[in-house]
N, C-alpha and C positions, 0 to 999 in steps of 0.2 A: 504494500500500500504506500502512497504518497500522498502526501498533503499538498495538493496545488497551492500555489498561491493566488489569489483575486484578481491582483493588475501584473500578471509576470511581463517580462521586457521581453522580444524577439531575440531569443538564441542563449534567452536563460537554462540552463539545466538546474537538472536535480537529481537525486538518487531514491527510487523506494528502499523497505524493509525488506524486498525480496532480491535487491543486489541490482534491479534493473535500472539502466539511466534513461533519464527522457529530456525533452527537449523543447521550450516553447516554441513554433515555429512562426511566428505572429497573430495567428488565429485560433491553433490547438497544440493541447501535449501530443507529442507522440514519441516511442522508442526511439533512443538513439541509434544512429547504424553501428554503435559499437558496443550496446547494448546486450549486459549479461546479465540472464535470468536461474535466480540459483537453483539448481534441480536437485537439489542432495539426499529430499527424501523424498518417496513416493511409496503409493499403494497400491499392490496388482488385486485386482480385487476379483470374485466369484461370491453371487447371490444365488437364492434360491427361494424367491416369496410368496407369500401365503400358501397356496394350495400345489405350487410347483414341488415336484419329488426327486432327490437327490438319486440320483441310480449309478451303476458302475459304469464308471468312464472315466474319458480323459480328456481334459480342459486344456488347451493352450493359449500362451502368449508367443506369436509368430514373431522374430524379428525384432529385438531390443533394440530398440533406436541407440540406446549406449552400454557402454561398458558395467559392470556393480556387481554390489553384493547383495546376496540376501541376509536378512538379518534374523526376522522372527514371524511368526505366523501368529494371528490371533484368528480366532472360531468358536464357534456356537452352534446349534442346533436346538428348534423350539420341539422337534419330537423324534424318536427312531435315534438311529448312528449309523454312521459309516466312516473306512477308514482310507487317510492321503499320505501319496507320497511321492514328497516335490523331487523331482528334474531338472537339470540345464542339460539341453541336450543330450540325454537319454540318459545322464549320470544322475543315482540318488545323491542326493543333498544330504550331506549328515545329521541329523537330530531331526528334520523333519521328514522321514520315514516312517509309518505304520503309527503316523497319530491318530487316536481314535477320538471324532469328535461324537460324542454323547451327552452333551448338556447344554442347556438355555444358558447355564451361566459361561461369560465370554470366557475363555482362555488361553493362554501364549507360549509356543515350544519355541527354542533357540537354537536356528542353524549353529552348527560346533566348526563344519568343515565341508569341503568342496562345495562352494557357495557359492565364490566369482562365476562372472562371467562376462565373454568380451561383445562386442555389440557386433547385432544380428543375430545372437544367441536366441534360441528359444526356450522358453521355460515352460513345466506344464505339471499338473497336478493328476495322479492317478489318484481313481477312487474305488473303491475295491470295498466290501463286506456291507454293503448297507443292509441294514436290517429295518422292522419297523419302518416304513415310507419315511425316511425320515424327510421333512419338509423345514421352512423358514429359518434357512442355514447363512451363514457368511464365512466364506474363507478371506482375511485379506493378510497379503503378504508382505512385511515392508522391507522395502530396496532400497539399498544410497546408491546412485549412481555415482560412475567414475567422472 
């Protein structure tokens, strides 16, 4: 976020909280052309809501625009379970392997090891053992990119 200023001068800049610069141009802000926007954390995310049923499969994310790591997985499930385990390109992820999500209340496993990965990687979530339909799930996985 930035705080514009009221009367900026033509060719003012500034800096948001998110690292990006901008630029009054005499009419409006807009990005600077050397404008950096900080992307350090992100969430890959996978829902499942209301009446939608988790079943076995596999979830991808084609294509990492960048490089990162994974960090941690937080999950829930309002009913049933079934069990994930995260990949970058066909490799299990260490620690998040054979997590079983079986509860409304949220919870969080911690990649330990082979977690990087370089960009255009794909990552992807197998789901295996569901039992119980299980329905109104959330997997999100949080990434730093490089």
């Amino acid at each position: 976020m930035f705080d514009f200023p009221n009367t900026p001068s033509n060719g003012q800049t500034g800096t948001g909280t998110n690292g990006a610069s901008y630029i009054y141009d005499g009419v409006k802000w807009k990005a600077s052309p050397s404008a950096s926007v900080s992307r350090s954390l992100v969430r890959l995310q996978a829902q499942w809501v209301n009446t939608s049923t988790v079943t076995d499969d596999t979830v991808w994310w084609w294509d990492m625009p960048y490089a990162g790591t994974i960090n941690t997985l937080k999950y829930f499930t309002g009913n049933g379970s079934f069990t994930v385990t995260w990949q970058i390109n066909g490799v299990t992820v260490t620690g998040l392997s054979g997590v079983v999500v079986s509860s409304a209340t949220p919870a969080t496993a911690t990649a330990t090891a082979l977690n990087t990965f370089p960009a255009g990687a794909n990552v992807s979530v197998v789901i295996t053992g569901t039992t119980g339909s299980p329905t109104d799930a959330l997997l999100s996985l949080a990434v730093t990119w490089s």
